[in-house]
C-alpha positions as CSV (number, residue, x, y, z in Angstrom):
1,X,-27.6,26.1,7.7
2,X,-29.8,24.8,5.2
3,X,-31.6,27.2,3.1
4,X,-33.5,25.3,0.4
5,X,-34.1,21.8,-1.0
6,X,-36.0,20.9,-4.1
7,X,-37.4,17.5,-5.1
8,X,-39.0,16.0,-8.1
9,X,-39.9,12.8,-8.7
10,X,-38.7,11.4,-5.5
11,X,-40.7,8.6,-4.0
12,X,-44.1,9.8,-4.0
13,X,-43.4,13.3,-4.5
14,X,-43.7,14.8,-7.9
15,X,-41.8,18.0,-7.3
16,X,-41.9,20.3,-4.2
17,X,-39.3,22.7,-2.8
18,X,-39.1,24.0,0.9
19,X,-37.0,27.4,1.8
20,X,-35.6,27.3,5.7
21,X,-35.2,30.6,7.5
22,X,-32.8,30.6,10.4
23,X,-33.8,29.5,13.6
24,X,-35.8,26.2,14.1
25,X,-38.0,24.7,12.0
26,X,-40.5,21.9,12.7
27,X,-42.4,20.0,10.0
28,X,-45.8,18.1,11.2
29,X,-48.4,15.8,9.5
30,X,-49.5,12.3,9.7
31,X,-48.2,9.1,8.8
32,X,-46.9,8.4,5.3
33,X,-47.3,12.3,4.5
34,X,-43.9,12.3,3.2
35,X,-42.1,13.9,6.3
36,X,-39.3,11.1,6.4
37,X,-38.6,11.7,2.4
38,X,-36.8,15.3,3.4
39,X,-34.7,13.1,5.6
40,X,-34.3,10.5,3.1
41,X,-33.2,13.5,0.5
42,X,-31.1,15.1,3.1
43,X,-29.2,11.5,3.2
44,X,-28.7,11.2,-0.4
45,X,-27.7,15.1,-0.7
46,X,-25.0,13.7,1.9
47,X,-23.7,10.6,0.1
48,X,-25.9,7.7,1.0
49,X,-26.5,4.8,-1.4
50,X,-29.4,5.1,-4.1
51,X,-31.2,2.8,-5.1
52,X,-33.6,2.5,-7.9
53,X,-37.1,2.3,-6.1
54,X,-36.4,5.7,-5.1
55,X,-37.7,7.1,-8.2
56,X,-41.3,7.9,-8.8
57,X,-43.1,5.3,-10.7
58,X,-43.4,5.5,-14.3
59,X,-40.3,8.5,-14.3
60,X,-37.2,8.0,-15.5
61,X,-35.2,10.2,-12.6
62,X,-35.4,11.7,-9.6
63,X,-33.6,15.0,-8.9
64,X,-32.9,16.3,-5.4
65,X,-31.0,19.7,-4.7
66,X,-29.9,21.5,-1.7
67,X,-28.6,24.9,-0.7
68,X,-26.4,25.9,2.2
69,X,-25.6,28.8,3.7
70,X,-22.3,27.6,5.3
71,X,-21.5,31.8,6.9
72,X,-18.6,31.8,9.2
73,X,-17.9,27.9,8.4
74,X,-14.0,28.3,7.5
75,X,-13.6,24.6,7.5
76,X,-16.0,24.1,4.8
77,X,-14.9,26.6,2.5
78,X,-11.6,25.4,3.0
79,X,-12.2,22.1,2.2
80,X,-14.4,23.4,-1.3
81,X,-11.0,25.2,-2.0
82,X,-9.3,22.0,-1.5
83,X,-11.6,20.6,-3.4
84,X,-11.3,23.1,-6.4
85,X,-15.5,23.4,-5.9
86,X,-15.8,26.6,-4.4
87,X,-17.7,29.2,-5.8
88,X,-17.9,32.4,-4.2
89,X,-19.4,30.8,-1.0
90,X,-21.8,29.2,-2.4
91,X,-22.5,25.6,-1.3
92,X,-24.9,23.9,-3.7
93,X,-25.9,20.1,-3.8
94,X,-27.7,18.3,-6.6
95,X,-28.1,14.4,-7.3
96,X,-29.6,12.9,-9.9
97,X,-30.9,8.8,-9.6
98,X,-31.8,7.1,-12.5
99,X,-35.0,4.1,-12.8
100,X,-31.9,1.8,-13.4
101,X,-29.9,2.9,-10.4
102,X,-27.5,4.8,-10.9
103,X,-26.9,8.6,-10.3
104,X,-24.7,11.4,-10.8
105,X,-23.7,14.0,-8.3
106,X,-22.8,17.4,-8.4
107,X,-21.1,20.2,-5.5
108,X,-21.2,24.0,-6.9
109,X,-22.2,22.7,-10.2
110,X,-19.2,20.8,-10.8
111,X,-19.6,17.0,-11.1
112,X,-17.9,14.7,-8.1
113,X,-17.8,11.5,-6.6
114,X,-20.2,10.1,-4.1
115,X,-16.7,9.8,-1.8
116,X,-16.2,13.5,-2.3
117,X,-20.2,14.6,-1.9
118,X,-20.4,12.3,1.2
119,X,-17.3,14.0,2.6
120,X,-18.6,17.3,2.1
121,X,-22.1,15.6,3.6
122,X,-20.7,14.3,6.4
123,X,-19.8,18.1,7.6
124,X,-22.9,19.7,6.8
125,X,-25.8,17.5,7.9
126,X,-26.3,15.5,11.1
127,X,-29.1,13.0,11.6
128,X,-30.4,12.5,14.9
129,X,-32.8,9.3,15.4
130,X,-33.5,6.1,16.7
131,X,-31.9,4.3,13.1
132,X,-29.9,7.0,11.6
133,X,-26.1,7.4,11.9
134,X,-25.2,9.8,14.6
135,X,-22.0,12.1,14.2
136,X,-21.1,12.7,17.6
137,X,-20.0,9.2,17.7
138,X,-17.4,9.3,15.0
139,X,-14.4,10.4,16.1
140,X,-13.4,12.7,13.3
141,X,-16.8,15.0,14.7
142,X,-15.5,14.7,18.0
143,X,-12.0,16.0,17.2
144,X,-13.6,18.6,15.0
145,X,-15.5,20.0,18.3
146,X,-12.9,19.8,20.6
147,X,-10.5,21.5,17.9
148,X,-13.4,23.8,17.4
149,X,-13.9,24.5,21.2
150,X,-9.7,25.1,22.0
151,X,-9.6,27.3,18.6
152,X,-7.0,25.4,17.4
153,X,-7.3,26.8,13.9
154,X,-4.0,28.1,13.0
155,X,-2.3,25.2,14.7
156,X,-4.9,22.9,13.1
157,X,-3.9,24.0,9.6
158,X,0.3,23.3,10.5
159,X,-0.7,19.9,11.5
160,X,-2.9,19.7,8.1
161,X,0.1,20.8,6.0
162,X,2.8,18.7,8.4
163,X,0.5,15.8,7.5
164,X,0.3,16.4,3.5
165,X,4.5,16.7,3.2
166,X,4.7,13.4,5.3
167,X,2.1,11.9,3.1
168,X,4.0,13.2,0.1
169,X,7.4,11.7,1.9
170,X,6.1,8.2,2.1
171,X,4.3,8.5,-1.4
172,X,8.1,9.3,-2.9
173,X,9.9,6.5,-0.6
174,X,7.2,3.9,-1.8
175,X,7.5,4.9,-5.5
176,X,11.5,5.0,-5.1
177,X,11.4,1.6,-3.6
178,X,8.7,-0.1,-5.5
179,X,6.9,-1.3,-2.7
180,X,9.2,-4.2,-2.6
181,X,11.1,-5.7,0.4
182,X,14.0,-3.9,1.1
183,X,16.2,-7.0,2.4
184,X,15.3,-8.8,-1.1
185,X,15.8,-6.1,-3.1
186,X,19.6,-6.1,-2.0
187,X,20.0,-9.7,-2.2
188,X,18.8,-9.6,-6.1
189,X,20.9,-6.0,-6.0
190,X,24.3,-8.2,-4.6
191,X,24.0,-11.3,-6.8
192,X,24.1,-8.8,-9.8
193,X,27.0,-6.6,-8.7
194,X,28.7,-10.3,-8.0
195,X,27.3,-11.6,-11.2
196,X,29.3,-8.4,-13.2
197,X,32.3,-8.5,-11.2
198,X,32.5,-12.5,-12.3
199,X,32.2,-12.0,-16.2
200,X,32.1,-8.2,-16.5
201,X,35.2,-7.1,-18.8
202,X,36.9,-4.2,-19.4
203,X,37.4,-2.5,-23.0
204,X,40.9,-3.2,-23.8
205,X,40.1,-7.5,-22.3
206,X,36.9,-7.4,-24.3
207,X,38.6,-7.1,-27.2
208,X,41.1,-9.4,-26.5
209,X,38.8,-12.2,-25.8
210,X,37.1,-11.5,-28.7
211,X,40.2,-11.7,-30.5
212,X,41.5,-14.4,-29.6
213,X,38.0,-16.0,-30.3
214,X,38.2,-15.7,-34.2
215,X,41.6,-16.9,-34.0
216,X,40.6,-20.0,-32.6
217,X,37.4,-20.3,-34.6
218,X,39.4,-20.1,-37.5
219,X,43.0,-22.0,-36.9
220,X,41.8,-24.5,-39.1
221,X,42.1,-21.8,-42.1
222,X,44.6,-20.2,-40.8
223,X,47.3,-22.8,-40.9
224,X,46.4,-23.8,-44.1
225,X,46.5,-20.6,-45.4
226,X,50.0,-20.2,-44.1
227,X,50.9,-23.2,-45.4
228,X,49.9,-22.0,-48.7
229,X,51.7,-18.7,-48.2
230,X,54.6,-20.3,-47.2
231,X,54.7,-22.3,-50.2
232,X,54.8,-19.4,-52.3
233,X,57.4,-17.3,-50.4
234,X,60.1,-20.4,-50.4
235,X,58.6,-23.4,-51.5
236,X,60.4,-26.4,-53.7
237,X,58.4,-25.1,-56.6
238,X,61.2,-23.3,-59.2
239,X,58.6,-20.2,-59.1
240,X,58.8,-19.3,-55.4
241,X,59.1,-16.1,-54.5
242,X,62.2,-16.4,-52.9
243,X,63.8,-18.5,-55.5
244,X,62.8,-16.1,-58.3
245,X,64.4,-13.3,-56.3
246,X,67.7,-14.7,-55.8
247,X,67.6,-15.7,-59.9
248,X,66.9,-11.8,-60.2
249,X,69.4,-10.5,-58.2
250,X,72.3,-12.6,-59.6
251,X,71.2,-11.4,-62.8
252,X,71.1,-7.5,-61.7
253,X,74.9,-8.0,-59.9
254,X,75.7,-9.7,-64.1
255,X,74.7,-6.8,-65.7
256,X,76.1,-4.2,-63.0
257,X,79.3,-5.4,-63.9
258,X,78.5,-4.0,-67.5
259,X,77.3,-1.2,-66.1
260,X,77.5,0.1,-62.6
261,X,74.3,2.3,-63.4
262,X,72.6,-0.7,-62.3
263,X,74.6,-1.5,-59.4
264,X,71.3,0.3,-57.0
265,X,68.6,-1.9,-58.7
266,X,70.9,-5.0,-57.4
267,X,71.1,-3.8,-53.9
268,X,67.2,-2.6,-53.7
269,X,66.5,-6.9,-54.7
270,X,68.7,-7.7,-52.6
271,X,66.9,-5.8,-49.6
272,X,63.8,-7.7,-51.5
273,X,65.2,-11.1,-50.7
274,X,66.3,-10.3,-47.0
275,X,62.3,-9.3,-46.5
276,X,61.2,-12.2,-48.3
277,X,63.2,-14.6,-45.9
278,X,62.3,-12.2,-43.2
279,X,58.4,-12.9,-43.6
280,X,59.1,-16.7,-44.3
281,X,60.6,-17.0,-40.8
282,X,58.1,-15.2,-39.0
283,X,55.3,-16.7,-41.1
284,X,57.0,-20.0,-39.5
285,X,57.3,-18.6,-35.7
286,X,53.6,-18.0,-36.2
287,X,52.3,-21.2,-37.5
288,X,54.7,-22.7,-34.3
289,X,52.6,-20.6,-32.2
290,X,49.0,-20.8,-33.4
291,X,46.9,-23.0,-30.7
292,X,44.3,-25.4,-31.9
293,X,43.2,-26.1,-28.6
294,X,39.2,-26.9,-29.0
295,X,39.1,-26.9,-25.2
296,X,40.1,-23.6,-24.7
297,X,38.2,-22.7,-27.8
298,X,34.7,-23.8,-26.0
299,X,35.8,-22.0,-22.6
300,X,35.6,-18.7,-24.6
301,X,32.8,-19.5,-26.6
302,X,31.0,-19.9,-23.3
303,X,32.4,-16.8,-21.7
304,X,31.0,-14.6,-24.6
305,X,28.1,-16.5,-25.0
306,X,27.9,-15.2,-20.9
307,X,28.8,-11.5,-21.8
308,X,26.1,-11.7,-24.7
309,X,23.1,-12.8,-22.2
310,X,24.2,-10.3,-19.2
311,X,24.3,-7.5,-21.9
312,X,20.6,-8.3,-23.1
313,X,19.7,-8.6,-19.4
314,X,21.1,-5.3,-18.4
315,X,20.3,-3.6,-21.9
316,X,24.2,-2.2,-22.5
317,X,26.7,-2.9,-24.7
318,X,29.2,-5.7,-23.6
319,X,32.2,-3.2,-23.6
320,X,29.7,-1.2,-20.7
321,X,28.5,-3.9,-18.8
């Protein structure tokens, strides 16, 4: 039941406060004595929309406060503890409007939100007239009463905590889906995994294509350098390697015969020159092979260059895409 409430600088009224004892109480006087401003204060206590010309001329704010005795009312103090604005059983409401229009509110001292104060309103005042909202019409009341009239309180409080985990439930599915459409999602998800399986290579082939890459990037330099090397190994020139070998070993086998000491030093150059025409012919078999092909050079340009985007798009390395 309501207790007290305090007003100052409200309307017409510069500051008055009223105590309620229990039972009923009847205010009387004439018209324009102020009796529709508790009603009025009662409304904004509850939530209702300020507005500016509510405070007294010439003041810079009005202040309205409330106290409740809410006694055996479990579904209030629940809700405060809900709320984190209990306080010992107190229930205190205080609103402050400003001459600009806005206001602050406040439940048990702690500052709140109209939504929370007209929530907490809506449960502790009911205003019966010709123009005023009426709360047996709502159908939140009329549960409440019904609830209240089969004391459904324990089975009221499963429902309230069934309710919260299915809210919590459809909270996490939304967050773990994004709020997107499910059916798109796996489209975009399938032309991915499609994408990957398309271009996606393993370790051992990524490096493979990469090789072969910079060989073909570079087959211009490579066959001249083997052409180069070649030269040098067994060219015409008198000062190939292969020539000046031979020259050295037939000069070794002369002077073994003078003196078989040396006969090792003519067999290690002649191992010298079976190496040397060893590399020349695979030097050759590998000039034979190397492909100047700028066709296929451009096909794996263009599958890198597709490896390269897909791994900035999916924010791995190409090797883990």
């Amino acid at each position: 039941m309501l207790r007290s409430l305090y007003v100052k600088d409200f309307a017409i009224v510069g500051e008055a406060e009223i105590s309620f004892d229990s039972g009923l109480t009847v205010v009387t006087g004439e018209t324009g004595a102020g009796k529709s401003l508790l009603v009025d204060a009662l409304l904004l206590l509850a939530g209702n929309r300020a507005e500016a010309n509510l405070v007294r001329h010439g003041c810079e704010r009005a202040e309205l406060s409330a106290e409740f005795d809410l006694g055996k009312r479990e579904d209030l103090l629940a809700w405060l503890r809900n709320e984190e604005l209990d306080d010992e059983g107190a229930c205190q409401l205080r609103r402050v409007i400003r001459s600009e229009g806005t206001s602050r509110a406040w439940i048990n001292g702690r500052p709140v939100t109209l939504i929370q104060m007209k929530a907490l309103g809506e449960r502790l005042i009911e205003i019966h007239g010709q123009h005023e909202h009426q709360a047996l019409l709502e159908r939140n009341q009329q549960l409440a009463l019904l609830d209240a009239f089969g004391a459904h309180g324990e089975a009221l409080l499963a429902v309230q905590t069934l309710a919260r985990e299915w809210r919590g439930v459809v909270a996490r599915i939304k967050d773990i889906s994004g709020g997107e459409d499910h059916a798109e999602r796996i489209e975009w998800l399938s032309h991915q995994v499609q994408e990957l399986d398309a271009h996606a290579l393993t370790a051992p082939a990524l490096a493979e294509l990469e090789e072969s890459h910079r060989r073909l990037a570079n087959s211009g330099q490579l066959l001249q350098g083997c052409a180069g090397l070649a030269d040098l190994l067994d060219g015409d020139s008198e000062f190939s390697i292969s020539r000046l070998i031979s020259r050295a070993h037939s000069e070794s086998l002369r002077l073994a015969a003078l003196d078989p000491a040396l006969e090792p030093l003519g067999q290690l150059l002649d191992a010298a020159r079976i190496h040397v025409d060893e590399s020349v012919d695979s030097l050759g078999r590998y000039q034979s092979a190397l492909d100047l092909d700028p066709e296929r050079y451009a096909e794996l340009d263009a599958q890198l260059a597709k490896l390269h985007e897909l791994s900035r798009k999916h924010r791995v390395g190409m090797a883990d895409l």
